[in-house]
C-alpha positions as CSV (number, residue, x, y, z in Angstrom):
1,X,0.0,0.0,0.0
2,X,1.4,3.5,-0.6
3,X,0.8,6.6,1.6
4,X,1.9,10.2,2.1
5,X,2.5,13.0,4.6
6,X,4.4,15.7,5.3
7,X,5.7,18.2,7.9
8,X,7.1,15.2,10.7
9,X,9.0,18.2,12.4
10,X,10.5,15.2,15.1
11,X,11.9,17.3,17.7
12,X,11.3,20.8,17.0
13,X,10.3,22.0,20.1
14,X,8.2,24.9,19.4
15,X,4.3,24.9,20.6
16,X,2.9,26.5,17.3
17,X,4.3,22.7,15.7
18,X,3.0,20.3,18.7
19,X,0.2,22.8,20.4
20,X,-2.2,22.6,16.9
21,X,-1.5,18.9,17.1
22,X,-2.8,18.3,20.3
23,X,0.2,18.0,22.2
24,X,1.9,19.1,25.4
25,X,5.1,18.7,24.4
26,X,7.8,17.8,21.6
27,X,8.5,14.7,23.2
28,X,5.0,13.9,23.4
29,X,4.4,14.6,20.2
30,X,7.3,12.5,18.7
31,X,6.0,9.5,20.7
32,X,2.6,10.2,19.4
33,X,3.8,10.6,16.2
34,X,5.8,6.7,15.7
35,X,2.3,5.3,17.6
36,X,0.2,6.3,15.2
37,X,2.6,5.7,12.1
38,X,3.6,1.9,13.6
39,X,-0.2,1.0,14.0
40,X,-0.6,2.2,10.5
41,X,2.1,0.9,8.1
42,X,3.0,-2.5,7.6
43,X,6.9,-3.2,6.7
44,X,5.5,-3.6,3.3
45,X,4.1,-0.6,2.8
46,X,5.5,2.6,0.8
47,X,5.2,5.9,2.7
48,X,6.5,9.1,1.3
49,X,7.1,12.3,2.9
50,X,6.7,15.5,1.4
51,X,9.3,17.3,3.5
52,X,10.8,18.4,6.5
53,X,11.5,15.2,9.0
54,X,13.3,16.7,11.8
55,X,14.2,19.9,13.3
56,X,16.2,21.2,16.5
57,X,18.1,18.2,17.5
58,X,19.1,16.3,14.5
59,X,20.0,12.8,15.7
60,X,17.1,12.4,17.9
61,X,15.1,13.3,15.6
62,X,16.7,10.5,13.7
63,X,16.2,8.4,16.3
64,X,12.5,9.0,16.1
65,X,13.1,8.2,12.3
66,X,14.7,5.4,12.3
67,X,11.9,3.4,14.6
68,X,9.5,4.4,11.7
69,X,8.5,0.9,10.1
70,X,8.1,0.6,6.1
71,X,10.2,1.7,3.1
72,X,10.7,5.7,3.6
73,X,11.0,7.6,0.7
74,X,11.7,11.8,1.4
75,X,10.7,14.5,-0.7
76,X,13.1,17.4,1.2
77,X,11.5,20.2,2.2
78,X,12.6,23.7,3.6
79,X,13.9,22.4,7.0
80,X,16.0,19.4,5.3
81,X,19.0,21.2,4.6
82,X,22.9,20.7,5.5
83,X,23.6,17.4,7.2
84,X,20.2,16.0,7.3
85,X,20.0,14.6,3.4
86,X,22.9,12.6,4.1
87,X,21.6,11.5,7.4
88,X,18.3,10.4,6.1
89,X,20.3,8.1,3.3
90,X,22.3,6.4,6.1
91,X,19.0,5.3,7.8
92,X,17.0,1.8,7.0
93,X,14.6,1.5,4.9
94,X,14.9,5.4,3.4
95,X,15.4,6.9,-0.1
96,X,16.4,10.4,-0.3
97,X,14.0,11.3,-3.8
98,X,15.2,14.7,-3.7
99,X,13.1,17.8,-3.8
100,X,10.1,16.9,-6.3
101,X,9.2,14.1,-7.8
102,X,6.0,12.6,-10.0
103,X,4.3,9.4,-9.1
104,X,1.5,7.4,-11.2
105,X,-1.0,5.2,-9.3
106,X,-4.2,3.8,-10.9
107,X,-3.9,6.2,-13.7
108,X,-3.8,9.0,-11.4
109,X,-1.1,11.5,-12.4
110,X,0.6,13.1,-8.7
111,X,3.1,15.6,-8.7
112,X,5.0,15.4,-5.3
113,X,6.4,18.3,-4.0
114,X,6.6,20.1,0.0
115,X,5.3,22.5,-1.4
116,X,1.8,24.1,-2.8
117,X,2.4,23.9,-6.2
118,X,0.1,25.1,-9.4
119,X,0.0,22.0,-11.4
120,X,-3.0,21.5,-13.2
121,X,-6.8,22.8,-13.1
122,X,-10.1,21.0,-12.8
123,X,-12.9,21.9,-14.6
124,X,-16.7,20.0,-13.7
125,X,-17.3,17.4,-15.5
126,X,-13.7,16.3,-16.7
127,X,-12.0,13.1,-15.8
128,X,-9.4,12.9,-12.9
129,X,-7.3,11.1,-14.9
130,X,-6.3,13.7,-17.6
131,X,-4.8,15.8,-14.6
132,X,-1.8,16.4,-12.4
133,X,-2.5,16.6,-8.7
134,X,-0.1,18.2,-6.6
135,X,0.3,16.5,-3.2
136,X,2.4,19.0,-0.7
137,X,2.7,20.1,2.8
138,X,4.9,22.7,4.1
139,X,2.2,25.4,5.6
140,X,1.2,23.0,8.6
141,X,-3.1,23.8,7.8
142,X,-5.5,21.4,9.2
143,X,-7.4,22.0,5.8
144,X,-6.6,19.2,3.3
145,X,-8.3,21.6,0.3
146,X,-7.0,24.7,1.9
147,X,-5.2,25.7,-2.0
148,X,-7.3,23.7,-3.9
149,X,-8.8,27.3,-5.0
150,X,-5.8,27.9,-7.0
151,X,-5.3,24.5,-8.6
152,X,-5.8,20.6,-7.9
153,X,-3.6,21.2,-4.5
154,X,-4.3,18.6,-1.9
155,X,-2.7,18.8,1.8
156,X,-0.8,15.6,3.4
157,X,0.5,17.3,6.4
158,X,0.0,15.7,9.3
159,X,-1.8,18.6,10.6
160,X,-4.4,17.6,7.9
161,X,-4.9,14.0,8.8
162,X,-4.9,13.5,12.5
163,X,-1.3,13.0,12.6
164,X,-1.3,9.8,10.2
165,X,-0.1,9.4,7.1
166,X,-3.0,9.0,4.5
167,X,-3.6,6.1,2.1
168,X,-3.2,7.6,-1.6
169,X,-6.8,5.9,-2.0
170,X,-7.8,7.9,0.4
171,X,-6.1,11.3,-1.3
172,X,-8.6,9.9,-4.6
173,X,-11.5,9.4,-2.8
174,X,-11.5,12.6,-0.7
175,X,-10.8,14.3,-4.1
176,X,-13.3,13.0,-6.4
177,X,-15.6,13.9,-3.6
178,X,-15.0,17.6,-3.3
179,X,-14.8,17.6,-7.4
180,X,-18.2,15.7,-7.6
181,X,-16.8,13.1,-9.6
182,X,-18.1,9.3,-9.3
């Protein structure tokens, strides 16, 4: 099964990242964070994340990372800069994609990116499948449609989803609704 997220932020201990989410605290949030993921995703499964992993303290955050189960593959975002890349690579089960990539599932054209990006439109009536759909993260809104306005922009942040990564059925499903299509 494949799913997506974005914006882990393990270990950045600011409240404006783990207060939104419900949390206390960073540490509570980072334990919260490898529950929910590990109940989720089987070894098996494909996960990819849109950006920005960890923040603050760098090999904790790792730490956090590497207890992550399935095969990891990371979109960097704005906070993955200097050392982290190369740290990401080193850990199991992780593929650094770089900073944008495309990915085709049932037909479905996706355009992966941290962030909002203008990829395609949608006009009534058309078929998904002739479309790009930009999956990002990166502005930490609990809205999953919150640029869909401006193009066929849908959220995976985990301030979106209930801090879970989301099945990319689920991405379809929840977009054919708010397009209307059957």
């Amino acid at each position: 099964m494949i799913y997506i997220t974005s914006d882990l932020h393990f270990c950045h201990d600011r409240g404006f990242i783990y207060g939104p989410r419900g949390f206390k605290s960073v540490h509570e949030m980072n334990e919260a964070l490898v529950k929910n993921w590990n109940e989720l995703i089987t070894p098996d499964d494909d996960v990819y994340v849109l950006g920005d992993l960890v923040l603050k303290d760098i090999h904790e955050g790792i730490r956090y990372w590497d207890q992550l189960v399935g095969r990891k593959h990371v979109i960097l975002g704005n906070h993955d800069t200097g050392e982290r890349p190369e740290l990401y690579k080193q850990c199991h089960d992780t593929v650094v994609e770089g900073y944008a990539m495309p990915l085709r599932y049932k037909h479905y054209e996706f355009f992966l990116s941290h962030y909002p990006t203008v990829t395609d439109h949608y006009k009534e009536g058309e078929s998904l499948h002739n479309h790009v759909i930009d999956l990002c993260g990166h502005t930490h809104t609990d809205d999953r449609f919150a640029d869909f306005d401006n193009g066929l922009i849908y959220h995976v942040e985990l301030d979106a989803h209930d801090n879970r990564p989301v099945r990319i059925d689920q991405i379809i499903e929840d977009i054919k609704d708010k397009c209307g299509v059957k």
